[in-house]
C-alpha positions as CSV (number, residue, x, y, z in Angstrom):
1,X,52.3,78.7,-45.8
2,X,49.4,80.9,-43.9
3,X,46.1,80.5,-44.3
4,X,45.0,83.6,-46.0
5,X,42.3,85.8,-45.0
6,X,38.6,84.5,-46.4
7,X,40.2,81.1,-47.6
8,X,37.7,78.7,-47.1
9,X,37.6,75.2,-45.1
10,X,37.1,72.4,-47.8
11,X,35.6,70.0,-44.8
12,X,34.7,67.7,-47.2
13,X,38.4,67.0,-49.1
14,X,39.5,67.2,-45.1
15,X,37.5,64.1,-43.9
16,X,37.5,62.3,-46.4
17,X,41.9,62.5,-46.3
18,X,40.6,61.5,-42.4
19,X,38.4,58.7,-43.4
20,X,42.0,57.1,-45.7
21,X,44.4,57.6,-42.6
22,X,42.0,55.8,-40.3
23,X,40.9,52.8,-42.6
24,X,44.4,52.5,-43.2
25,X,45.4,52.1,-39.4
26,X,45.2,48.8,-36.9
27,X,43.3,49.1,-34.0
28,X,44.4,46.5,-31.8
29,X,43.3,45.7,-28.0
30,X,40.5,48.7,-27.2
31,X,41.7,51.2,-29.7
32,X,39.0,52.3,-32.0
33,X,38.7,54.6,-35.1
34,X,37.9,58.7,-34.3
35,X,37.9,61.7,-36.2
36,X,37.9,65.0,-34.4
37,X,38.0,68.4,-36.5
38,X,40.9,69.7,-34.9
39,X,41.3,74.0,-35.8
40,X,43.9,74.1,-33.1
41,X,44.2,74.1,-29.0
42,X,42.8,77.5,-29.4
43,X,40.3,77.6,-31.5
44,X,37.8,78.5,-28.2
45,X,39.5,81.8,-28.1
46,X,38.9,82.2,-31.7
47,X,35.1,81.8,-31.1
48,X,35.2,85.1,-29.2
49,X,37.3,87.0,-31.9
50,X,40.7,86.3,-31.4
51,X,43.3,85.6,-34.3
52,X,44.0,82.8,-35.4
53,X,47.4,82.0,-37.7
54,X,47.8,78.4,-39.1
55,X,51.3,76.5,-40.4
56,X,51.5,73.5,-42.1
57,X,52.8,70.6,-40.5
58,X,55.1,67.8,-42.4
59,X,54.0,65.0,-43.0
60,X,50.3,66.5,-43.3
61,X,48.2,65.6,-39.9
62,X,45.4,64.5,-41.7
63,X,43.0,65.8,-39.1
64,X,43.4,69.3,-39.3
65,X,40.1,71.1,-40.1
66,X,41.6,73.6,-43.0
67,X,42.6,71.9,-46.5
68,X,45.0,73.9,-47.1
69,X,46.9,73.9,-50.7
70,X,47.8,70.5,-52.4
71,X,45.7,69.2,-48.8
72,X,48.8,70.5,-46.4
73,X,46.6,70.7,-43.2
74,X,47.9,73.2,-40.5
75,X,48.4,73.2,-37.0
76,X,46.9,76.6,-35.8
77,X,48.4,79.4,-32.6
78,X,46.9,82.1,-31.9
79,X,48.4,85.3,-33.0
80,X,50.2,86.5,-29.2
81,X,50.8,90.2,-28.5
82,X,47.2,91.1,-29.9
83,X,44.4,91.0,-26.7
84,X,41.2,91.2,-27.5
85,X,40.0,91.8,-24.3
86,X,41.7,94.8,-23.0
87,X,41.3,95.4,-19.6
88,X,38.5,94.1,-17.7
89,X,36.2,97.1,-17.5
90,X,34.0,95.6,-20.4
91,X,34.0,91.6,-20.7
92,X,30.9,92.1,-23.5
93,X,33.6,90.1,-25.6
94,X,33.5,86.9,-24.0
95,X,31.2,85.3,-25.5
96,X,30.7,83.2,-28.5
97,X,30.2,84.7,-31.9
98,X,27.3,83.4,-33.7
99,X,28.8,84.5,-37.1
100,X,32.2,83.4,-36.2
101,X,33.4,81.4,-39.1
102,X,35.5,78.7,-37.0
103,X,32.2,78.5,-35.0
104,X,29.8,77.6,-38.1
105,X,32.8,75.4,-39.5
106,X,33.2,73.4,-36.1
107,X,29.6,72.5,-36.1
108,X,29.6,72.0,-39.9
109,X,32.8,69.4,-39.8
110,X,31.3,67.6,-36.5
111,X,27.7,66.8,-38.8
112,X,29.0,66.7,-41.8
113,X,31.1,63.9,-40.2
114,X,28.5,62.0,-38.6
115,X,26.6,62.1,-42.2
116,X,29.4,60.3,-43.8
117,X,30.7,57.9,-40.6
118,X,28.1,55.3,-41.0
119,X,29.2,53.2,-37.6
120,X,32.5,53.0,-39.4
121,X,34.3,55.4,-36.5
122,X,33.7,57.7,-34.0
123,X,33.0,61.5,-33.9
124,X,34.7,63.3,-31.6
125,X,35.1,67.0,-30.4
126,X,37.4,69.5,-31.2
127,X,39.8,70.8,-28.7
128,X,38.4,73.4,-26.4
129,X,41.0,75.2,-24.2
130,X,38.7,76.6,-21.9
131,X,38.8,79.0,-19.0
132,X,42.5,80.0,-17.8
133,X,44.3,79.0,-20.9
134,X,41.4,80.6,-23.5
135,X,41.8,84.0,-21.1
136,X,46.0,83.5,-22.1
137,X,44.8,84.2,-25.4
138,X,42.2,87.1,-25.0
139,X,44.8,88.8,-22.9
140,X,48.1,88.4,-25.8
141,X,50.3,86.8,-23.4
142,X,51.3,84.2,-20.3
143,X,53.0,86.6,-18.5
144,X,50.4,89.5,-19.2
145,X,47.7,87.0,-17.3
146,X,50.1,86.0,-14.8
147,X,50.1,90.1,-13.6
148,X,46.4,90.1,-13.9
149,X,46.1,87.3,-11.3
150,X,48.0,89.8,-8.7
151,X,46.6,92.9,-10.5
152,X,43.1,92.6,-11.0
153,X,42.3,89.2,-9.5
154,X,38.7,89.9,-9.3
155,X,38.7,91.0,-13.1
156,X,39.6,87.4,-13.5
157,X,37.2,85.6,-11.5
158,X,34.5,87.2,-13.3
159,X,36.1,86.5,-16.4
160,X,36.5,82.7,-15.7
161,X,32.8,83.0,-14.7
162,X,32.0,83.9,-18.2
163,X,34.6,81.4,-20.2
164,X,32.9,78.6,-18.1
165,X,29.5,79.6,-19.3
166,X,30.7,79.9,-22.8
167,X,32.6,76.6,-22.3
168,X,29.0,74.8,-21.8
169,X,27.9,76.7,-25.0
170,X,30.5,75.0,-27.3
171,X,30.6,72.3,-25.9
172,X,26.4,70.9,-26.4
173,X,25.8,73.5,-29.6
174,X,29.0,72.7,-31.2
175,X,29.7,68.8,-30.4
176,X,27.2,66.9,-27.9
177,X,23.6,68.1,-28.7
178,X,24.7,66.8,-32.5
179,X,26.3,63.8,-31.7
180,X,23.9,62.4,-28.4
181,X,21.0,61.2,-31.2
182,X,22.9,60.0,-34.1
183,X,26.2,57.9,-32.4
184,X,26.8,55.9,-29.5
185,X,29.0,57.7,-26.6
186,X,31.3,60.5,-27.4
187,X,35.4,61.3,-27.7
188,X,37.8,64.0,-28.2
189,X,41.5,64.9,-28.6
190,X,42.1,61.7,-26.4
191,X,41.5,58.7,-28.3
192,X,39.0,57.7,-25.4
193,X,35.1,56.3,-25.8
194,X,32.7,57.2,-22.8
195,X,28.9,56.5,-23.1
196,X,27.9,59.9,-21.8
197,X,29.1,63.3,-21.5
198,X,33.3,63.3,-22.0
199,X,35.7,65.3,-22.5
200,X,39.5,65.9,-21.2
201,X,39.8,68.6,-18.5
202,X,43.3,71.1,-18.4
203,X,45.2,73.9,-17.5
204,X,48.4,74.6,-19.4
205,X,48.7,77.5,-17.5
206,X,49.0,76.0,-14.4
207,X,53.0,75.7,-14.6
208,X,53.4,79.1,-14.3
209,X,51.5,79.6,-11.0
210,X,51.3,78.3,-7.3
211,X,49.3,75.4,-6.0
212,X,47.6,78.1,-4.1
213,X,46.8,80.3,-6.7
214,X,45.3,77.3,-8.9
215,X,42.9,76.8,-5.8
216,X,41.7,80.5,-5.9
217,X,41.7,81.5,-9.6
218,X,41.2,78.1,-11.8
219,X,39.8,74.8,-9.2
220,X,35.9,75.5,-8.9
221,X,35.4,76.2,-12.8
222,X,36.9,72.8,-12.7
223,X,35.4,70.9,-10.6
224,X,32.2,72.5,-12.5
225,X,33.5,70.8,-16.1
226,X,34.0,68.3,-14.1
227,X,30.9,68.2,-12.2
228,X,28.9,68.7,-15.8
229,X,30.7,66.0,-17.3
230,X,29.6,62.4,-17.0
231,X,33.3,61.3,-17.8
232,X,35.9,63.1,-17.3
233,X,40.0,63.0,-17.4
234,X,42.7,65.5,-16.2
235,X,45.3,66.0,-19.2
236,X,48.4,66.7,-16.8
237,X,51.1,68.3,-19.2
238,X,54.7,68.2,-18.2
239,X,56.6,68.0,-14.8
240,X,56.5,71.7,-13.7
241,X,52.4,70.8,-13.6
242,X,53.1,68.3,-11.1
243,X,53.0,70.7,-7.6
244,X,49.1,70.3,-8.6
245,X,48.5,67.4,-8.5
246,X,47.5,66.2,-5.0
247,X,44.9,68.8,-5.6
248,X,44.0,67.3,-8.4
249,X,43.7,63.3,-7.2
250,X,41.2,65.1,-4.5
251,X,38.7,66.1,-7.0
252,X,36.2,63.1,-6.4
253,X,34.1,62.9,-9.6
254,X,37.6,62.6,-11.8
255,X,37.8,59.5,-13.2
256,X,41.3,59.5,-14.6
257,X,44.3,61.3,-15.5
258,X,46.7,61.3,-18.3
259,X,50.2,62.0,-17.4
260,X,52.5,63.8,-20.2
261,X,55.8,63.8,-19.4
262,X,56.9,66.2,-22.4
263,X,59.2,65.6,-25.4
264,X,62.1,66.4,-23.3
265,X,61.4,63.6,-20.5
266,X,60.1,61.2,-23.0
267,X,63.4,59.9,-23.8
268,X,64.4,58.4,-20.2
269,X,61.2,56.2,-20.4
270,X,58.3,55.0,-18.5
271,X,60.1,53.9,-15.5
272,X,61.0,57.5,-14.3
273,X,57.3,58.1,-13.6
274,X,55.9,54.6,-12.4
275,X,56.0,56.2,-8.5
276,X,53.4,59.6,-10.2
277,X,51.3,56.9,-11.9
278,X,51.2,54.7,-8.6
279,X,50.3,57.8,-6.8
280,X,47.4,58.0,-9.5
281,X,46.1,55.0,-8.9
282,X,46.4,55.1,-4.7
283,X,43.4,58.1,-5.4
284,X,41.5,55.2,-6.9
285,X,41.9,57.1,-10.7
286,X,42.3,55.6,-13.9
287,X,45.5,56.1,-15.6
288,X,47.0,56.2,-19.3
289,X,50.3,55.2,-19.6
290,X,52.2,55.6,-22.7
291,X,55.0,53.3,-23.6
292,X,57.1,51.6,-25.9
293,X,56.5,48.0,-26.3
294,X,59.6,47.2,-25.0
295,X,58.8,48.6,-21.7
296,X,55.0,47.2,-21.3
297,X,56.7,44.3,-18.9
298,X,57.8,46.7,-16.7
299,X,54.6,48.5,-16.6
300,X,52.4,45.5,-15.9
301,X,55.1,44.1,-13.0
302,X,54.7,47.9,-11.1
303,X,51.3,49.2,-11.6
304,X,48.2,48.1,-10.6
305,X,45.6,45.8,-13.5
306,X,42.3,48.1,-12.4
307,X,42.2,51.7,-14.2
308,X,45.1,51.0,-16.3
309,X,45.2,51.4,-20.4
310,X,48.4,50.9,-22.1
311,X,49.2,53.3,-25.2
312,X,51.5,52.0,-27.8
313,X,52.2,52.5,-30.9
314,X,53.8,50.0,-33.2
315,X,56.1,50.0,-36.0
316,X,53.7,47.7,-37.8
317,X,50.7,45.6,-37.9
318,X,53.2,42.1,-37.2
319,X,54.3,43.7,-34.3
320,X,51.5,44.5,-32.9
321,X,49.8,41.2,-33.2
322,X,52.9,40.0,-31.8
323,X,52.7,42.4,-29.1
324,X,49.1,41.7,-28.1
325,X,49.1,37.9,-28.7
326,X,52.6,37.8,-26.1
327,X,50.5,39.5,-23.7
328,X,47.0,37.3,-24.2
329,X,44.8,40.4,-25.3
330,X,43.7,38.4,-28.4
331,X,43.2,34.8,-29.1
């Protein structure tokens, strides 16, 4: 079903659906409790006007942000084909809209969480696509910003100017000036804990254009995030993202990377990509590696102890006692 014009966002029925999946889940080695209100990977673009079209997901993910009937929570896309921002003649757009109402309800989820968290889990942000992949959005298409960059290439530098001052908008009015008196450290998307300033750095984009054009267009609004950011780690989505990522690695204030192979690669295993992650770790950066339990041997005998968290998740509690007691990560 899709949400329907002026329905509202019942945050409270929402978290509290939250607050029964994640009392209900083990947490075992440094794994910890978070709730994030998640409106969708473009919900940044949304802030500055852009549609917004949400679809229920089965089994419910119970940390969507929208309660939608009987609690079905959606995922959301933005609605493609429909720029906002026209040309680049007037960029009076970008820019957040105090009366937006995903704007008032991310701030409204984010304290109405902390209210009811109590120490009992974390509060973390909401996904912010910034920069290249919000300008996707404002644009109606991939391909339409992919003829910009040769187009109107200096339209787009200005723009990216602007998304990257918005960016620092959401990102303390909407999540960090709330959160820095009331918890400990913050999180996001990436079930990650950081005692200052964190959040996971992208661009989905970036498969669709050269290493050199990432350099020119998209590298110093990053290296700004990440400059801005206490912590920081590069979400590196899928293998036609790879041709950046020596760029990347030579980014010196990036802490970490997370390497997504996709749903299509996921099948062959870890062992495919143990020569990207020890590439990783020869730049001295913290990895995330994401395995099945079967395959954490093989991880521990080829990668390197410093920097390294191991993701898994278990077909039970028993197992993953098992798992953690085989390994010594619990007494």
């Amino acid at each position: 079903m899709w949400i329907r014009k002026g329905e509202k966002f019942n945050k409270g029925k929402t978290i509290r659906n939250a607050e029964k999946t994640l009392k209900a889940t083990f947490y075992g080695g440094v794994a910890f409790p978070c709730y994030w209100p998640n409106f969708g990977t473009d919900v940044f673009s949304a802030y500055m006007g852009a549609g917004m079209e949400f679809l229920p997901i089965f089994p419910p993910v119970i940390t969507g942000p929208a309660a939608i009937e009987e609690g079905v929570n959606p995922v959301s896309w933005a609605k493609w084909n429909n720029p906002i921002l026209k040309d680049y003649s007037d960029l009076s757009i970008i820019q957040v809209k105090e009366d937006n109402i995903y704007w008032q309800k991310t701030k409204e989820f984010v304290s109405s969480a902390l209210e009811r968290s109590q120490g009992n889990y974390i509060v973390g942000s909401t996904d912010i696509h910034p920069s290249m992949d919000s300008l996707v959005v404002l644009r109606g298409s991939p391909q339409q910003l992919c003829l910009d960059l040769v187009d109107n290439p200096e339209g787009v530098k200005k723009t990216i100017k602007l998304l990257w001052e918005a960016w620092l908008k959401v990102y303390e009015e909407s999540y960090y000036n709330i959160v820095v008196k009331r918890q400990e450290g913050t999180s996001a998307w990436i079930n990650l804990w950081a005692p200052g300033k964190f959040y996971p750095v992208e661009n989905d984009l970036s498969v669709m254009i050269s290493p050199s054009m990432y350099e020119e267009f998209f590298l110093e609004e990053l290296v700004n995030e990440i400059n801005y950011l206490d912590y920081s780690i590069y979400h590196l989505d899928g293998p036609d993202a790879l041709p950046h990522l020596d760029m990347i690695l030579e980014i010196s204030r990036l802490n970490a990377v997370q390497w997504v192979p996709g749903a299509a690669e996921n099948k062959e295993g870890v062992a495919k990509w143990i020569p990207i992650y020890r590439k990783i770790q020869a730049k001295q950066k913290a990895i995330i590696v994401y395995c099945r339990p079967q395959e954490v041997n093989l991880v521990l005998e080829n990668l390197a102890p410093e920097g390294l968290m191991i993701s898994i998740s278990c077909s039970s509690e028993k197992q993953a006692e098992e798992l953690l007691s085989e390994k010594g990560w619990i007494g």
